[in-house]
C-alpha positions as CSV (number, residue, x, y, z in Angstrom):
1,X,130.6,55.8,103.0
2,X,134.2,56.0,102.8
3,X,135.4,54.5,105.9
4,X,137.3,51.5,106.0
5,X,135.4,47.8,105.8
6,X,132.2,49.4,103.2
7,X,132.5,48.2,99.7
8,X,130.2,49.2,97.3
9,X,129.7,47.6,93.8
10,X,127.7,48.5,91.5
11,X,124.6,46.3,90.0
12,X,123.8,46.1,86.3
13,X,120.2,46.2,85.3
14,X,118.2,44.1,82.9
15,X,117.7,46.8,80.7
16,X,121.2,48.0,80.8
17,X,122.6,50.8,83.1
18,X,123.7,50.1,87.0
19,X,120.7,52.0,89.0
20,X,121.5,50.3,92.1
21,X,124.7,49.3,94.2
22,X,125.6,46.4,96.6
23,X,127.2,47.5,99.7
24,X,129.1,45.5,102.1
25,X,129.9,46.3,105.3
26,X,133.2,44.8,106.6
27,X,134.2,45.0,110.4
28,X,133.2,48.7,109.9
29,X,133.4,51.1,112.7
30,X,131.2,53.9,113.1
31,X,131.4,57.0,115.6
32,X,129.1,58.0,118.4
33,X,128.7,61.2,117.1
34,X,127.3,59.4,113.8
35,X,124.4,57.5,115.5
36,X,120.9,58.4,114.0
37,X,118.1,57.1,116.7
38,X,118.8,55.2,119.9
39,X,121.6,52.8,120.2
40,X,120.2,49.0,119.2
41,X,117.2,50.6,117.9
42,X,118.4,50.5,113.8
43,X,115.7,48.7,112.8
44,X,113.1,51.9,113.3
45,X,115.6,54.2,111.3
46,X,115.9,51.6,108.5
47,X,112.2,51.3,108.6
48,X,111.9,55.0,108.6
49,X,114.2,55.5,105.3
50,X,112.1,53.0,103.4
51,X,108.6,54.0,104.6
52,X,108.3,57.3,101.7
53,X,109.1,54.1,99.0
54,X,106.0,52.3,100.2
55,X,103.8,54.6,100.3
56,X,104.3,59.1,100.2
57,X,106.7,58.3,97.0
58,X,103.1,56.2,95.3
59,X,101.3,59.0,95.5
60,X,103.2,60.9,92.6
61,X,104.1,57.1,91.4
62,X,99.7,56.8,90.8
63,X,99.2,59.4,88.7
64,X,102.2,58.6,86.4
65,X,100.9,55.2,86.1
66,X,97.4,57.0,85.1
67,X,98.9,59.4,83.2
68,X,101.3,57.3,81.2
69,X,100.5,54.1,82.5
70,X,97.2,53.0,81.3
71,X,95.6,56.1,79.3
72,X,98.6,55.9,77.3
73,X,98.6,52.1,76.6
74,X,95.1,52.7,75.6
75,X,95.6,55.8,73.6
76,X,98.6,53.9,71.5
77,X,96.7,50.6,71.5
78,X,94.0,52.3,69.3
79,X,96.5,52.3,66.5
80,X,97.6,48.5,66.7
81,X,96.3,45.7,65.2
82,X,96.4,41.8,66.7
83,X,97.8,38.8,64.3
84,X,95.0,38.4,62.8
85,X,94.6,42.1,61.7
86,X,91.7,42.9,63.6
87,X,91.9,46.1,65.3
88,X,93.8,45.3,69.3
89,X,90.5,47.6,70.6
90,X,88.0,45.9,68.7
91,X,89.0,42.1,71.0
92,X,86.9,42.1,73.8
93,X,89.2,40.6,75.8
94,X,91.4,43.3,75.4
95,X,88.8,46.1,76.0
96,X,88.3,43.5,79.6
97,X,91.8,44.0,80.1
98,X,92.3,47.4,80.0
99,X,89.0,48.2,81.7
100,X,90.6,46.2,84.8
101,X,93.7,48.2,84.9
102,X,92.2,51.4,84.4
103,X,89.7,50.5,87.7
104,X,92.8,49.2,89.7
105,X,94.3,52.4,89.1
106,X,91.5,54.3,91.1
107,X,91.2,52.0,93.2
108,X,95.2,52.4,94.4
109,X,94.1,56.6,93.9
110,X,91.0,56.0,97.0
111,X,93.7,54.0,98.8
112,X,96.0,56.6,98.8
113,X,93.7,58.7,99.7
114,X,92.4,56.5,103.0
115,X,95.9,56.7,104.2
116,X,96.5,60.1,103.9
117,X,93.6,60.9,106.3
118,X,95.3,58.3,108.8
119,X,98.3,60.3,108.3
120,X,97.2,63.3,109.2
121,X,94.2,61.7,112.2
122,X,97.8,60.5,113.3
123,X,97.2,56.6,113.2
124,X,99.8,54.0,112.0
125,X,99.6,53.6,108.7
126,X,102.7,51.3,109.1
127,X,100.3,48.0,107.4
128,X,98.4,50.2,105.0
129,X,101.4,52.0,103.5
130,X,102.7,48.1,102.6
131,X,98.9,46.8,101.2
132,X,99.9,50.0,98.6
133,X,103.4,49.4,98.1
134,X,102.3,45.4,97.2
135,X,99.3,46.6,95.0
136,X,100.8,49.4,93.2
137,X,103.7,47.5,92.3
138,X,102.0,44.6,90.8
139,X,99.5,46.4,89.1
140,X,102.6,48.0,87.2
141,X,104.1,44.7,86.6
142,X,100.6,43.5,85.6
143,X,99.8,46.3,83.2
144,X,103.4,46.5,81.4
145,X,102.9,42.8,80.8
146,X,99.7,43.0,79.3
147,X,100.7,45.8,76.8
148,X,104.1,44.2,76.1
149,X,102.1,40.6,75.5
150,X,99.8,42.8,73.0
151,X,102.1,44.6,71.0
152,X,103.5,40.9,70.3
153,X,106.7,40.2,68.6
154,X,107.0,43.8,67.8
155,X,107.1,45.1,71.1
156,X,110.4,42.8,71.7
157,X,112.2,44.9,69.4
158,X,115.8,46.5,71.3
159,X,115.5,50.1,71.0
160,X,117.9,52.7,73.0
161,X,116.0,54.3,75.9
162,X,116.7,56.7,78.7
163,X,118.3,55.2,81.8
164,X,116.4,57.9,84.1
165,X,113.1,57.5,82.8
166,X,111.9,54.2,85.1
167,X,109.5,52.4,83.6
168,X,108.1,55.3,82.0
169,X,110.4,54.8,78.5
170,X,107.5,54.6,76.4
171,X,108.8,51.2,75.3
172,X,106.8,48.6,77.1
173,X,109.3,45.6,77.1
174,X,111.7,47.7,78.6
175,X,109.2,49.3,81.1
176,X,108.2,45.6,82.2
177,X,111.6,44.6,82.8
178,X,111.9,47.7,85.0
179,X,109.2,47.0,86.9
180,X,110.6,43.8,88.5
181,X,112.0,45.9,90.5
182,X,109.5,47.8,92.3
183,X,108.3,44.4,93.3
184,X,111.8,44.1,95.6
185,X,112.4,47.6,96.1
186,X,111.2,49.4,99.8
187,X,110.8,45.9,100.9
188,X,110.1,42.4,99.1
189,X,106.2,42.1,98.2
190,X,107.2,38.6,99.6
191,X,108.4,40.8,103.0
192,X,105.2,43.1,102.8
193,X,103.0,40.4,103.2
194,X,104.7,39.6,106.2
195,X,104.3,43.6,107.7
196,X,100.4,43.1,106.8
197,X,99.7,39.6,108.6
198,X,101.6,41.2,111.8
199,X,100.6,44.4,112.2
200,X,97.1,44.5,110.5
201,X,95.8,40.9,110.5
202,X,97.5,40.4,114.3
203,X,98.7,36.5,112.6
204,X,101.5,35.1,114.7
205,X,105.5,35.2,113.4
C-alpha cells in the first residue's frame, strides 16, 4: 500500500464518517515475491476476498437483522402512534408489513442454512452465496425503509450516532441510509444478478 503509483482517498458517507476509501493504482509495480494465486489469474483471488461479504459474513449479518432488525422495529413500534393517533400496531397494513419482514427473515435463515450443507457436501455455492447477498441486502434496505416511513417526520430528526455501529444505530433514518451500501458492497446487486444468470440459470453473457 505504500509503494509508488497507489493513492488512496478517503470516501465520506451519507451519514457522516469516511468508512470506505478510493484507491488508485498508478503505473504501480508489484514484486514476484508479492503474487497471491497464479500469474493472470487475479480475478479468482479478487473473487475469493469478496466471497465471505456475500455470503459466511450473512450468517452473523441474519441474526442481527432478527435480533435488532425486525423484533426490534416491532417491539419499539408498539409504542408509536400514526398521524392520525391510532396506535402504528393497531393498522393492518402495518401488522402486513411487518409480518412480511419477519417471514423474509427466516426465509434468508433456511437459505443460509441450504448453503452451508453445499459448503460442507463441497459443491459450488459460488451462485447461491450471490441469491443471499441480493436478498439479504434488500430486505435490509426494505425493512429500514418501512420503519423510517412509519415513524414519519419524527424519525427524520439528526441525532448523533456511532460511526461503528452499521446500520444497527438504533435510529432508523440513519440505518436506511446505511444500508445503501450493502446493496454495492461484495459486488453490485446489479453485478449479482449477473453471477446468478451465468453460473446458476446457464443464460448467455
Amino acid at each position: 500500500m505504500h509503494s509508488p503509483g497507489i493513492d488512496v482517498r478517503p470516501i465520506r458517507q451519507a451519514w457522516g464518517p469516511a468508512d470506505f476509501n478510493e484507491v488508485f493504482f498508478d503505473e504501480v509495480e508489484v514484486s514476484v515475491d508479492r503474487l497471491l494465486g497464479t500469474e493472470n489469474n487475479g480475478w479468482a483471488v479478487a473473487q475469493g476476498t469478496l466471497a465471505p461479504e456475500r455470503a459466511v459474513a450473512i450468517l452473523d449479518m441474519t441474526e442481527r437483522l432478527r435480533c435488532n432488525g425486525i423484533e426490534a422495529a416491532v417491539a419499539r413500534a408498539a409504542g408509536w402512534s400514526l398521524e392520525n393517533g391510532e396506535p402504528a400496531l393497531a393498522d393492518s397494513a402495518v401488522r402486513e408489513m411487518f409480518a412480511q419482514r419477519y417471514a423474509e427473515v427466516h426465509v434468508l435463515r433456511h437459505m443460509l442454512n441450504d448453503m452451508i450443507d453445499g459448503i460442507l457436501q463441497g459443491t459450488d455455492v459460488s451462485g447461491t452465496s450471490s441469491i443471499i447477498k441480493v436478498f439479504y441486502s434488500e430486505l435490509l434496505h426494505e425493512l429500514t425503509k418501512n420503519v423510517t416511513d412509519l415513524q414519519g417526520l419524527e424519525g427524520q430528526l439528526d441525532v448523533p450516532v456511532l460511526a461503528c455501529a452499521g446500520w444497527e444505530t438504533a435510529h432508523w433514518m440513519n440505518d436506511y441510509i446505511h444500508s445503501f451500501g450493502w446493496l454495492i458492497g461484495g459486488g453490485t446487486n446489479e453485478i449479482q444478478r449477473n453471477v446468478i444468470g451465468e453460473r446458476m440459470l446457464g443464460l448467455p453473457r
